[in-house]
VOZAZA-272506 format. One line per field, with one value per residue (C-alpha): residue number from 1; residue in one letter; x, y, z. Coordinates in Angstrom, 1 decimal, decimal comma, always signed. Each point is the difference from the previous one (the first is absolute). Example, Ala and Ser with C-alpha at 12.3 -4.5 7.8 and 13.67 -1.06 7.14 Angstrom:
// residues 2
num: c(1	2)
residuo: c(a	s)
X: c(+12,3	+1,4)
Y: c(-4,5	+3,4)
Z: c(+7,8	-0,7)
// end
This chain:
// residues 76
num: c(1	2	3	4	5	6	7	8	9	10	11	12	13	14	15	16	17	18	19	20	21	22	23	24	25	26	27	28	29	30	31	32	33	34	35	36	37	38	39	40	41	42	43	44	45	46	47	48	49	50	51	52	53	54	55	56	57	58	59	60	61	62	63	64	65	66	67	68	69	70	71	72	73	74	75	76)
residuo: c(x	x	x	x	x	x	x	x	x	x	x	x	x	x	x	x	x	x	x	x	x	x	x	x	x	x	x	x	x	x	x	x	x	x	x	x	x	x	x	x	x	x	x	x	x	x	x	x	x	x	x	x	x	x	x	x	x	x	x	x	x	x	x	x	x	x	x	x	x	x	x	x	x	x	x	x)
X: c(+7,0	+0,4	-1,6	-2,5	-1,2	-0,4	-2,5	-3,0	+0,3	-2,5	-1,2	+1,9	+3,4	-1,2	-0,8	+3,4	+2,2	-2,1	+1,0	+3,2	-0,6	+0,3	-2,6	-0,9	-2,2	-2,8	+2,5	+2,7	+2,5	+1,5	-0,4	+3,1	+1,0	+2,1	+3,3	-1,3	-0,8	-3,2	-2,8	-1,5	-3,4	+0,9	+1,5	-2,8	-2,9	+2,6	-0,3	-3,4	-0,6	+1,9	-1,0	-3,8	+1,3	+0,9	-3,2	-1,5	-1,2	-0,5	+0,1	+3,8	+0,9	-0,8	+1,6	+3,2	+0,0	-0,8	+3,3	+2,3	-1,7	+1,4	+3,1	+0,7	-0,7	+1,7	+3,6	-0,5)
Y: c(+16,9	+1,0	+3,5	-1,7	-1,8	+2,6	+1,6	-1,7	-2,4	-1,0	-3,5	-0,6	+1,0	-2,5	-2,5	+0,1	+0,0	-2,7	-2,2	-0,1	-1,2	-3,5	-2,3	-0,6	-2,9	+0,1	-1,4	+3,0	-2,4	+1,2	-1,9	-0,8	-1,0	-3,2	+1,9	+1,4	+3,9	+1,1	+0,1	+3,2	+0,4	+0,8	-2,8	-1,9	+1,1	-0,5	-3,2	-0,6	+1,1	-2,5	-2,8	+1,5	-0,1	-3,7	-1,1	+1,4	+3,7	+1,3	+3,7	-0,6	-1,8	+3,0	+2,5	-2,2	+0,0	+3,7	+0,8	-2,3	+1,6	+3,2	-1,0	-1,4	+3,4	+2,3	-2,5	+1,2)
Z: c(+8,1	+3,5	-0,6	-2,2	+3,4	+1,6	-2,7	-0,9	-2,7	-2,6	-0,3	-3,3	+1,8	+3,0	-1,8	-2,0	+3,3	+1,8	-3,1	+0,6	+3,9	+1,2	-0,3	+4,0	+0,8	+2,8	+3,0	-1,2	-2,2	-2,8	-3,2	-1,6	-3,5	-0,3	+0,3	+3,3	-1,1	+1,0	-2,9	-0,5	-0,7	-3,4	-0,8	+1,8	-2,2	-2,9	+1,1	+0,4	-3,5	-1,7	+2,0	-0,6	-3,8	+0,6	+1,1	-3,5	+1,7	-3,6	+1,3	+1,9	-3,4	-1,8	+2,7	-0,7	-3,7	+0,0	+2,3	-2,4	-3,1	+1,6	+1,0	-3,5	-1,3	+2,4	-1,1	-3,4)
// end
């Protein structure tokens, strides 16, 4: 990706690589998981969603149930 960098990159391609960053609170700590790894922003709105699902957030329950529907059918 190195050349990439140096070429301008589209906001789909930036968003995709910033996901896979650290998640860096305001003082500059890294957040870690419980095995000490950073957690990537990915995995932070990941997250988010299923604790939004928790809470009864109808539209993250549906994103969640949509993505195992899916999964189910791409094992077949």
């Amino acid at each position: 990706m190195a050349k990439k960098d140096k070429e301008q990159m589209t906001m789909e391609e930036y968003l995709l690589s910033q996901l896979e960053t650290p998640v860096t609170m305001k003082d500059g700590t890294v957040v870690t998981k419980p095995d000490g790894t950073p957690l990537t922003k990915q995995e932070a709105i990941a997250t988010n969603i299923l604790n939004q699902a928790m809470k009864g957030d109808l539209n993250s329950a549906k994103y969640i149930q949509n993505l195992q529907l899916m999964a189910k059918r791409t094992k077949k």
